[in-house]
N, C-alpha and C positions, 0 to 999 in steps of 0.2 A: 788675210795671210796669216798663216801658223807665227807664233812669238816666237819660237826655237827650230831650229834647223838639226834634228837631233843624229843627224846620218853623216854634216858636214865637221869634221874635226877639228878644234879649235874654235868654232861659227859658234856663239850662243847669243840669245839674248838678254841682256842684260838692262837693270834697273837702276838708274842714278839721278840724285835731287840737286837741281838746281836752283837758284833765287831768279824769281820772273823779279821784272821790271820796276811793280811795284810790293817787291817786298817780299811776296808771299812764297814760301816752298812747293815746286811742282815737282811731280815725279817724270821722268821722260826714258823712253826706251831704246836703246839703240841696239837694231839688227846688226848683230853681227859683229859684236864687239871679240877683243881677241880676248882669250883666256888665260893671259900670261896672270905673272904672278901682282901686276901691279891692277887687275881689274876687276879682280874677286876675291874675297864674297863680296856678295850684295846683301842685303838685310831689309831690302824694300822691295814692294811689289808683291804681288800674287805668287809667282811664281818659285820665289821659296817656300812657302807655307804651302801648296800644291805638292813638295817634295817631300816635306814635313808630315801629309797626309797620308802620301803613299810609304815611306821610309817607315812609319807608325804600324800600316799594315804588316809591312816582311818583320819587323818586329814582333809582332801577333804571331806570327808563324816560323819565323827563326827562335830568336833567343825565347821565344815565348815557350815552345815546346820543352826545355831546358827545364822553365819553373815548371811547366805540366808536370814531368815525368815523377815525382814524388808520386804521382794517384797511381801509375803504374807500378813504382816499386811498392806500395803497399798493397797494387795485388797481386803481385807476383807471388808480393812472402807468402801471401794467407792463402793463396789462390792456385793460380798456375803453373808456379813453381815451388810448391813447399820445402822440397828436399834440399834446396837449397837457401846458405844462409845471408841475410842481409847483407853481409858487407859482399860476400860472390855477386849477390843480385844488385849491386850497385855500381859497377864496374859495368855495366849496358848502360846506366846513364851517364857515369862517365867518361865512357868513350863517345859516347854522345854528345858530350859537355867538350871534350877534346876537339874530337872534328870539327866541330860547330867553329873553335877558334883558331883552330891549325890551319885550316882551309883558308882565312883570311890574308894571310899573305900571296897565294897564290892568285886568288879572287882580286887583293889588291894590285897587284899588279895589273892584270888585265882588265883590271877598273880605272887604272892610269891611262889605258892606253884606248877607253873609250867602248869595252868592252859591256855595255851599261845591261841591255836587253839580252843579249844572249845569255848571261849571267843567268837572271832573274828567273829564264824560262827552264837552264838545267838545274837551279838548286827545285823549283817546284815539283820537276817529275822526278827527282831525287826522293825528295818527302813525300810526295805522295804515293810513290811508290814501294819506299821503305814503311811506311805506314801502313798500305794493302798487304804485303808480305807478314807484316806483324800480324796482324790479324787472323793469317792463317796458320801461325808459329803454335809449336807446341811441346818446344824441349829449348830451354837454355842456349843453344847456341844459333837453333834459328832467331829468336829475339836479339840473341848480342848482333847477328850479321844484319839482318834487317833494320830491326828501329836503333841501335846502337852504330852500326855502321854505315849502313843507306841512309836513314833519317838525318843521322849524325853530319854526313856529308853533304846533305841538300841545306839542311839548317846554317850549316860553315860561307854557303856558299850565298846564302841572301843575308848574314847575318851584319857581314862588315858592308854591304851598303848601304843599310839602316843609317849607319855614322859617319860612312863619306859624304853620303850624301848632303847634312847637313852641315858639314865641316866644310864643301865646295861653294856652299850657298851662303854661311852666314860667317860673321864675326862679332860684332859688337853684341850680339843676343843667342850665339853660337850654345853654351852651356843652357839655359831656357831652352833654344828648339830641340836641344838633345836630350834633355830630360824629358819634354812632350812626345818624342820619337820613341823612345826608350820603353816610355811609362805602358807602351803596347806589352811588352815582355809582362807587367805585370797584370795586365788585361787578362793578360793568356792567361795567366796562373789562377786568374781569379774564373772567368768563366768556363775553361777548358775542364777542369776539374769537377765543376760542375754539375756542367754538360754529362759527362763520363760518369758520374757518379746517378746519374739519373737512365741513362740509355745501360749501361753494362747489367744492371737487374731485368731490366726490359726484354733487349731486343740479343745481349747478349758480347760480351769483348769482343767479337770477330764482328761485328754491325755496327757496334760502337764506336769500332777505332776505324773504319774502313768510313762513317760517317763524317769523323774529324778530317781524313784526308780529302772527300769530297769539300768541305769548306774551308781547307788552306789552299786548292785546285781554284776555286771560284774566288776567294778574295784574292788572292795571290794576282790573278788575271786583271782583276779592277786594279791594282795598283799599278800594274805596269803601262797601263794609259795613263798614269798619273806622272811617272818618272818622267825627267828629260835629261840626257849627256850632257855634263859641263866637262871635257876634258882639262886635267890639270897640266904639271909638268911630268913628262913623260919620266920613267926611271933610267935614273943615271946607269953608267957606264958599272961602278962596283957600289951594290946596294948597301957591302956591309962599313960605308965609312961612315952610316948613320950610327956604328957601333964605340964610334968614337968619338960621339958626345958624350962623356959620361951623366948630366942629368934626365938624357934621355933612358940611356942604358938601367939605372937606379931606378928610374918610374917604371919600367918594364920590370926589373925585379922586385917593387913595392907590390905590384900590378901580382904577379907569378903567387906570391905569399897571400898575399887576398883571395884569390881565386882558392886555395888550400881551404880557407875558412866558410866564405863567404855561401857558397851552396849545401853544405852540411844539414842544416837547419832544412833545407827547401827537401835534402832526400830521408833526413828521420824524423819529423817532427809529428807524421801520422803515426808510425810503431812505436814513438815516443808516448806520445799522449793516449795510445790503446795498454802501452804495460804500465802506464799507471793510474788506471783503473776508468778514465773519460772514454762514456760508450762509444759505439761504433760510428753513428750518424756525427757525432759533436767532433770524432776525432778526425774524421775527413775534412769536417766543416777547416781543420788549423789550419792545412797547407793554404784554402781558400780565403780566409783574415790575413794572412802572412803576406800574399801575394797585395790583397786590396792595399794593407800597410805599406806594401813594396808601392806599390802606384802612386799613392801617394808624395812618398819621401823621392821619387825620380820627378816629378814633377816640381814638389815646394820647394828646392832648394837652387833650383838651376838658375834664379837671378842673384842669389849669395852668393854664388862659388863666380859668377859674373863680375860680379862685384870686387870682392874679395882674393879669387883664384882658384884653381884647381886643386892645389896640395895643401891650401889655408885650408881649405874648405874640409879637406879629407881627414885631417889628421885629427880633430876633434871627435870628426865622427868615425874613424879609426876605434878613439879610444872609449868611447861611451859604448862599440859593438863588442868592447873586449869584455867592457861589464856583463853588459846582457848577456852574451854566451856565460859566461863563469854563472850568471841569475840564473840558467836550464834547469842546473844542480839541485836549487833549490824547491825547484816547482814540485806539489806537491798532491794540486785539483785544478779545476777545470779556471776559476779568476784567475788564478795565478798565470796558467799556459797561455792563455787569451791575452794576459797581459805584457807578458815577455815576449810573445807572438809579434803583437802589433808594435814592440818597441824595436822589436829585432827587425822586423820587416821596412820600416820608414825607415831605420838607418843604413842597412844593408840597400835599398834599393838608389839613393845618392852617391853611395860609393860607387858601386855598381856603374852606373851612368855614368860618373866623374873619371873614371879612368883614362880611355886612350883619350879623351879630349886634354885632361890634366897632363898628359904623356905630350901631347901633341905642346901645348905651351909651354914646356921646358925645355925643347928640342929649340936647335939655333934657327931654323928658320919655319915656322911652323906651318906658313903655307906650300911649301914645299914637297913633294913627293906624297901627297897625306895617303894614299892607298897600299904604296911599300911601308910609311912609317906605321901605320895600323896594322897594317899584314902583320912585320916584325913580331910587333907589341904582341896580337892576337895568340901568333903563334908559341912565345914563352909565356908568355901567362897559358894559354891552355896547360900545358904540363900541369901547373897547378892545380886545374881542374881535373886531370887526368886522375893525379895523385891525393887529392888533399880527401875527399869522401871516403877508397877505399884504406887509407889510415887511420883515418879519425874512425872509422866504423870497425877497424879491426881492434883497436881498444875498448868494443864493447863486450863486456864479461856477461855471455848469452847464459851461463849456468845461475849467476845472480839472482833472486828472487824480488830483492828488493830494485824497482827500478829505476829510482834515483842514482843508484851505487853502480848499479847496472850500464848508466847509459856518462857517467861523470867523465869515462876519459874521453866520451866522444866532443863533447863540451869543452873539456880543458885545452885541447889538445889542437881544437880549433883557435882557442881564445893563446894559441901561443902562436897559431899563426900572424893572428892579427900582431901581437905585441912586434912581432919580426919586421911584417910587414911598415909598425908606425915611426920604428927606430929608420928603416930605411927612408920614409919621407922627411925624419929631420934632417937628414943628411943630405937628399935634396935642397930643403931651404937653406941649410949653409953653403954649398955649392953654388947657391943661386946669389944670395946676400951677405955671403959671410960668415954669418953666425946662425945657428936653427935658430933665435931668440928674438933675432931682429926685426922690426916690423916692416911689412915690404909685401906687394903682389908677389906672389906666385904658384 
């Protein structure tokens, strides 16, 4: 008999330890347990880490496109679209970055309501179809419609079950499985780029990228045998009274100001590192170290911030990303970029993860509604995204020669996001304890 009943609503199966007789902890399973709010997550059994597996996958292929798209905007500049300037050509991956999180609310809901597979099946012909259209793009706005719009949209739409899904299944290890689910987005960035970097001289952009879409089509497929429906609580009557918690509302706008900063780096760090003078091959190689650093720091951190908290956890490393962007300024060859690279990336990639989970535990009841409360989140933090690249990228002074001076306010200007961003999380923990100073979870 199947462990999940993945078609019957509210039906799952679920994993709980009990003390045998003499002494010892045994796991036991019961069909069919309900899915109210007092029976999950579960944190045992196979069957979360099975979710974990597949969640890891649409990661790959959701948020993971997001880190790809730097290899794309570095060929557009040099390449496909020269007439156009950087910060123009970065507004396709930001709307890219937009949708990806706009879409979540909407996704969330009908992820409340058990909406699990059909999901999964329209973000994939979404991206893979917005990926085959790219491929045969050859002017500016076919790319923004396609991979910025289509892609954008398939991406939105597998991206927030990455983190439901682990937020329905787990608790006590909830930040660990989401940083394991997560650390797929920087998979992507490491191999996708690559990949891309090795088939676009070959076989050519339009076989390159139409290649990628055949293997978000094929993994995509393996994960959805992976997945199973845990329906939560269905959405309330008016969704926006979650608007009146304010420590939730506050992490949604610590979240929005992050988002501003936080992707900068992932879309200039290759025409960075080519205007100041690191060859061709070495400069592609940054977005690649960037992302591997990303993998990393979404993975090491997720039993700290367990431990610890979600916004303890952020706000140091909040303020150590403020450095390193302001460090950009100074880079000057190739140790340096490599260095500020890998420190920007392992910090940026635990923020990154930490968010709507940290969001989710300031909120008054955090198992509750978790696909409208992510939706929300998703969706004002996208703005961020929307906005915060082509700013920071219009304070690049293109007539410049020198390219430290050249690329300074894109750097500064990031590193005032963040500072925005870490004044709001103290103000969280005083909402939460009293005083930002206090020592206290949260």
């Amino acid at each position: 008999m199947s462990p999940v009943a993945p078609d019957t609503p509210g039906k799952v199966a679920t994993s709980s330890i009990s003390p045998s007789e003499n002494g010892n902890t045994v796991h036991e399973s019961h069909q069919g347990a309900s899915t109210d709010g007092n029976s999950w997550p579960v944190d045992h059994g196979w069957l979360p880490w099975l979710q974990v597996i597949g969640g890891w996958i649409l990661a790959v292929n959701g948020w993971g496109l997001t880190n790809t798209y730097g290899h794309f905007q570095t060929y557009y500049v040099h390449h496909l679209l020269p007439s156009y300037s950087a910060s123009s050509i970065s507004w396709i991956g930001s709307l890219q970055l937009f949708l990806t999180m706009a879409f979540c609310l909407p996704v969330g809901i009908l992820y409340d309501h058990g909406h699990l597979y059909s999901l999964v099946i329209a973000g994939t012909l979404l991206e893979v179809l917005g990926l085959v259209g790219t491929s045969f793009s050859t002017n500016y706005w076919q790319v923004l419609v396609f991979q910025g719009i289509m892609c954008g949209s398939g991406c939105g739409i597998v991206a927030i079950l990455t983190s439901a899904s682990v937020a329905r299944w787990f608790e006590k290890r909830r930040l660990w499985a989401a940083g394991i689910v997560i650390s797929g987005t920087s998979f992507a960035g490491m191999v996708y780029p690559l990949m891309l970097k090795s088939l676009f001289p070959k076989i050519g952009f339009a076989w390159g990228t139409r290649t990628l879409a055949l293997i978000i089509l094929c993994s995509n497929a393996i994960s959805l045998t992976m997945l199973r429906k845990r329906p939560g609580n269905a959405l309330g009557k008016n969704m926006l009274e979650h608007l009146k918690d304010l420590p939730y509302v506050f992490m949604i706008l610590s979240w929005l100001l992050t988002m501003m900063a936080a992707y900068v780096p992932f879309f200039y760090i290759q025409d960075y590192a080519l205007n100041i003078g690191i060859d061709q091959n070495m400069a592609y190689t940054t977005l690649v170290v960037m992302n591997a650093a990303n993998f990393v720091g979404r993975f090491a951190l997720g039993k700290l911030a367990d431990r610890y908290g979600g916004v303890n956890t952020l706000v140091p490393l909040n303020i150590s990303l403020i450095a390193i962007l302001l460090a950009f300024r100074a880079v000057s060859g190739l140790a340096g970029m490599l260095t500020v690279t890998i420190l920007f990336g392992f910090a940026s990639g635990a923020i990154i993860s930490f968010q709507a989970f940290a969001m989710l535990g300031v909120s008054k009841d955090p198992k509750s509604q978790v696909g409208a409360k992510m939706g929300i989140g998703y969706v004002c933090a996208a703005f961020g995204g929307l906005l915060g690249n082509p700013l920071s990228g219009a304070l690049e002074k293109v007539g410049q020669v020198n390219a430290q001076q050249r690329f300074q306010g894109v750097w500064f200007c990031s590193a005032g996001f963040m500072l925005a961003s870490t004044i709001v999380l103290m103000a969280v923990r005083k909402m939460k304890l009293g005083t930002p100073w206090k020592k206290g979870k949260v």
